[in-house]
Biopython code that builds the backbone (N, CA, C, O; Angstrom):
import numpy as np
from Bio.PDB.StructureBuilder import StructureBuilder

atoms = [
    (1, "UNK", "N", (82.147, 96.565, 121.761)),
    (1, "UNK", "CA", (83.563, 96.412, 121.502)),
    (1, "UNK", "C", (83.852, 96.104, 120.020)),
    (1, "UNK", "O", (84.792, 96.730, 119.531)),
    (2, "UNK", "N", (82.934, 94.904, 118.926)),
    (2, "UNK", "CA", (83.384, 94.741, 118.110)),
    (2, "UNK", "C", (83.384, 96.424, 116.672)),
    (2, "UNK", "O", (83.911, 96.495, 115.562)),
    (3, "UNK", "N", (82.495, 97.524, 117.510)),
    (3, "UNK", "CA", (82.387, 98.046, 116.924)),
    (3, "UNK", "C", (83.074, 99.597, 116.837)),
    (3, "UNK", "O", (82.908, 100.573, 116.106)),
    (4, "UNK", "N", (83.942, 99.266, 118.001)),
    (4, "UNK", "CA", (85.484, 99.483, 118.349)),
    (4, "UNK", "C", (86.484, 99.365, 117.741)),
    (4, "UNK", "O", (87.355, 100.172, 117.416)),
    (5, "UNK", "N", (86.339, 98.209, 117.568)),
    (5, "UNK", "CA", (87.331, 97.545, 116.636)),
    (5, "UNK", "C", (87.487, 97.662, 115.437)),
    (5, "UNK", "O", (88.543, 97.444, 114.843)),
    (6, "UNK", "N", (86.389, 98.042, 114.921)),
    (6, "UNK", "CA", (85.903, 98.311, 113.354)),
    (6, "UNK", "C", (86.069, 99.579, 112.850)),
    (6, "UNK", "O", (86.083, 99.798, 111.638)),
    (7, "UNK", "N", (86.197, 100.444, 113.698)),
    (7, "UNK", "CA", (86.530, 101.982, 113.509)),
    (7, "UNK", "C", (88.001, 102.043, 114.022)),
    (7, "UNK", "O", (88.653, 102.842, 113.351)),
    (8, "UNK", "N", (88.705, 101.451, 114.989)),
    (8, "UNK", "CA", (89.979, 101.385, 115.090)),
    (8, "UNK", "C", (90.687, 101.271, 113.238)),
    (8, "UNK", "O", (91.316, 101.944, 112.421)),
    (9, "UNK", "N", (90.068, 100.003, 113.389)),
    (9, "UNK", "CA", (90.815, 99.345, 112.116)),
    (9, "UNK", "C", (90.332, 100.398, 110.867)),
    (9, "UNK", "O", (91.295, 100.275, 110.110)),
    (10, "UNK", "N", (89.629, 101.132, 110.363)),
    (10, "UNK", "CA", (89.142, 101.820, 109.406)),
    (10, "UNK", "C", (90.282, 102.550, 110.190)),
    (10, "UNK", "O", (91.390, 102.203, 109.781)),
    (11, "UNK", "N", (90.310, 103.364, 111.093)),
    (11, "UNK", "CA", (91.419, 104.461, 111.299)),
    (11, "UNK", "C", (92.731, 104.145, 111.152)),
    (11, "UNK", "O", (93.460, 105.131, 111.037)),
    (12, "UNK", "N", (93.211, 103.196, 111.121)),
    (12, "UNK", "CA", (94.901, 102.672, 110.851)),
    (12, "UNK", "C", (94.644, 102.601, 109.532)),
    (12, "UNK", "O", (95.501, 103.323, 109.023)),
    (13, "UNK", "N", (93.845, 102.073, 108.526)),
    (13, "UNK", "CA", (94.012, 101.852, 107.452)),
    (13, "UNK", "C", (93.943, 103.614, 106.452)),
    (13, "UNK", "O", (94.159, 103.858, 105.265)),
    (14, "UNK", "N", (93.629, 104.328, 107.371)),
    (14, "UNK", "CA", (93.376, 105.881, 106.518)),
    (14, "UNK", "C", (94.921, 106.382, 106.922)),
    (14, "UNK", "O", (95.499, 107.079, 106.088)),
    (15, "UNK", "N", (95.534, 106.090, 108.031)),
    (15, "UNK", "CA", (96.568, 106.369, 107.998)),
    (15, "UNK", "C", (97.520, 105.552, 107.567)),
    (15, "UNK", "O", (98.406, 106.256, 107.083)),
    (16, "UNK", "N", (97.737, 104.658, 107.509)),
    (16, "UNK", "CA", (98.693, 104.172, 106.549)),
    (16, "UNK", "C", (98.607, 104.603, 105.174)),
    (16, "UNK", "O", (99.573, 104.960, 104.500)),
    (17, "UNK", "N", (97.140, 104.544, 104.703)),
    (17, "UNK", "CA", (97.102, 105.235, 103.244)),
    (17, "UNK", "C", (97.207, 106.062, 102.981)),
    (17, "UNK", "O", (97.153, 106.361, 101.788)),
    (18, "UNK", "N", (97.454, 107.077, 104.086)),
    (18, "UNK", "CA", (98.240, 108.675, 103.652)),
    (18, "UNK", "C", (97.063, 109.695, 103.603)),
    (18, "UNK", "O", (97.304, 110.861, 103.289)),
    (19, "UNK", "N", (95.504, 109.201, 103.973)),
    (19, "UNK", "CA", (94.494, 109.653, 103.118)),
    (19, "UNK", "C", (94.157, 110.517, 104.663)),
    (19, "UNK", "O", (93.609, 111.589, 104.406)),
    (20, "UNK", "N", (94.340, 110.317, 106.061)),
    (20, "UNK", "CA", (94.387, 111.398, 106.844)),
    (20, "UNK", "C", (95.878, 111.355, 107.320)),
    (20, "UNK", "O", (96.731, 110.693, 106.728)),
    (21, "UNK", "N", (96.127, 112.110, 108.432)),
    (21, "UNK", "CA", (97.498, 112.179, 109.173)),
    (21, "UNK", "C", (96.976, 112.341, 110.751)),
    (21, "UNK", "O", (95.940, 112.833, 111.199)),
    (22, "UNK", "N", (98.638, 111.443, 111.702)),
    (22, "UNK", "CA", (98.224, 111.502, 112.553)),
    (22, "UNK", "C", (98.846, 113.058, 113.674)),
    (22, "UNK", "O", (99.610, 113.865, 113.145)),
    (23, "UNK", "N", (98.525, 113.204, 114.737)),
    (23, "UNK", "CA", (98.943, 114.192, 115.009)),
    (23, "UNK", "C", (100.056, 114.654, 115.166)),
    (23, "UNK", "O", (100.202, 115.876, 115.164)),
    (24, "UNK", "N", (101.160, 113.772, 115.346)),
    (24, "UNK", "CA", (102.467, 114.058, 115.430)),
    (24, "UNK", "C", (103.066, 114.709, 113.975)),
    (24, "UNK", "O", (104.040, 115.460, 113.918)),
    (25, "UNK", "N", (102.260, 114.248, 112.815)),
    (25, "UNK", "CA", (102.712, 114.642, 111.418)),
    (25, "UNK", "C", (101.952, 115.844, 111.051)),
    (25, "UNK", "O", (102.176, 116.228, 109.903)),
    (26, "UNK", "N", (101.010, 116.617, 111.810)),
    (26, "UNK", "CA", (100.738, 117.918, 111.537)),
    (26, "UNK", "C", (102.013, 118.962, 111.304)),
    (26, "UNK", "O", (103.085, 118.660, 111.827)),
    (27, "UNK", "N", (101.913, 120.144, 110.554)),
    (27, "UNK", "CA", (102.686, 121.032, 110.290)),
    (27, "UNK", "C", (103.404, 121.822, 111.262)),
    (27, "UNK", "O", (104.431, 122.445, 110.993)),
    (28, "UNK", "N", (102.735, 121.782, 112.632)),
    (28, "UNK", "CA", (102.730, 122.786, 113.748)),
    (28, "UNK", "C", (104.214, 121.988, 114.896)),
    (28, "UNK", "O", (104.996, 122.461, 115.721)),
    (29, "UNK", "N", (103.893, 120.225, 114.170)),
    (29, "UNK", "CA", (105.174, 119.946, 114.731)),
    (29, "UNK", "C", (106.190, 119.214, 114.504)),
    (29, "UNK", "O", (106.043, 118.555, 113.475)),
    (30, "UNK", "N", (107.329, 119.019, 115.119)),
    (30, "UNK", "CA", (108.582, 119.254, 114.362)),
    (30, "UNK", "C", (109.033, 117.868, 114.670)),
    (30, "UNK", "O", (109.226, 117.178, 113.668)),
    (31, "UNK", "N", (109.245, 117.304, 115.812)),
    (31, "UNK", "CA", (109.860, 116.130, 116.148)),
    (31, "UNK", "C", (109.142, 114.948, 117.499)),
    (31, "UNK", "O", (108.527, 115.227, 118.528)),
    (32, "UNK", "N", (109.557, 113.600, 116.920)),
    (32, "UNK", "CA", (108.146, 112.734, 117.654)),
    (32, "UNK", "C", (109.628, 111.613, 118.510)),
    (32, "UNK", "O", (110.354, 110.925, 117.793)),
    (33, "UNK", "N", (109.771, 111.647, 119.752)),
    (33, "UNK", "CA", (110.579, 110.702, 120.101)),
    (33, "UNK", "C", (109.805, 109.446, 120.419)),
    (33, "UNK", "O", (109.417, 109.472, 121.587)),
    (34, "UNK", "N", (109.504, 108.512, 119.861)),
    (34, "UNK", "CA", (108.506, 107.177, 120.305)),
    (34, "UNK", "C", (109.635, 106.963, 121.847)),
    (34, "UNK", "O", (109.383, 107.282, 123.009)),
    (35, "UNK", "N", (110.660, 106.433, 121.382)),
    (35, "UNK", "CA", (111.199, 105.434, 122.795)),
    (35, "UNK", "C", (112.330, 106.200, 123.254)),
    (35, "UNK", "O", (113.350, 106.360, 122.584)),
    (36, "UNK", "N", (112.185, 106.551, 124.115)),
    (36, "UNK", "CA", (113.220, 107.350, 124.678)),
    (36, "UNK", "C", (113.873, 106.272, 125.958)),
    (36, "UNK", "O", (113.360, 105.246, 126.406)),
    (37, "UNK", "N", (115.308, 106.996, 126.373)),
    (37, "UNK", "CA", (116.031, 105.860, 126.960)),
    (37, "UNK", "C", (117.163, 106.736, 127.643)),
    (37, "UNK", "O", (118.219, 106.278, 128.080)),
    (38, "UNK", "N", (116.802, 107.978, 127.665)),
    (38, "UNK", "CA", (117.820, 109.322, 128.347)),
    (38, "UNK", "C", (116.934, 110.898, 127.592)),
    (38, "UNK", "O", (115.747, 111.006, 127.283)),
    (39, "UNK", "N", (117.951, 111.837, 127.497)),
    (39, "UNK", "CA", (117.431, 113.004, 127.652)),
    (39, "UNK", "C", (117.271, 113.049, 126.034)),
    (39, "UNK", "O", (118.177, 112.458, 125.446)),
    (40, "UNK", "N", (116.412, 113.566, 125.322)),
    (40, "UNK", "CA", (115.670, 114.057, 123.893)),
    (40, "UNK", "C", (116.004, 115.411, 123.878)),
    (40, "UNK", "O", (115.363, 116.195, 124.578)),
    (41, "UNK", "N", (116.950, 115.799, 123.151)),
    (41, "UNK", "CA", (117.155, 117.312, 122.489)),
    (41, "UNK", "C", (116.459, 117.739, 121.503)),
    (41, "UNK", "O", (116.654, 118.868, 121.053)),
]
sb = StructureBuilder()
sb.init_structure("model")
sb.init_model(0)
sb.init_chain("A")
sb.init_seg("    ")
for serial, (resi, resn, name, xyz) in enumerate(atoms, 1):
    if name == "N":
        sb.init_residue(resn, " ", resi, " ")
    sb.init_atom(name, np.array(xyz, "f"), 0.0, 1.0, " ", f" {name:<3s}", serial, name[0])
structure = sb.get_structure()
């Protein structure tokens, strides 16, 4: 587990730094609704 944790945390820190992207910010797509609460157009 702690070594879980250690690659978690290396992976948030590459994305926050811009240095990979996550999949929702690929080119192929367009729009990311996190919390939805009715219908998403």
């Amino acid at each position: 587990m702690p070594d879980l944790a250690d690659e978690f945390i290396e992976y948030v820190l590459k994305l926050v730094s811009g240095e990979i992207m996550a999949k929702a910010e690929k080119p192929d797509k367009h729009e990311l609704a996190i919390f939805k609460d009715g219908v998403t157009l």
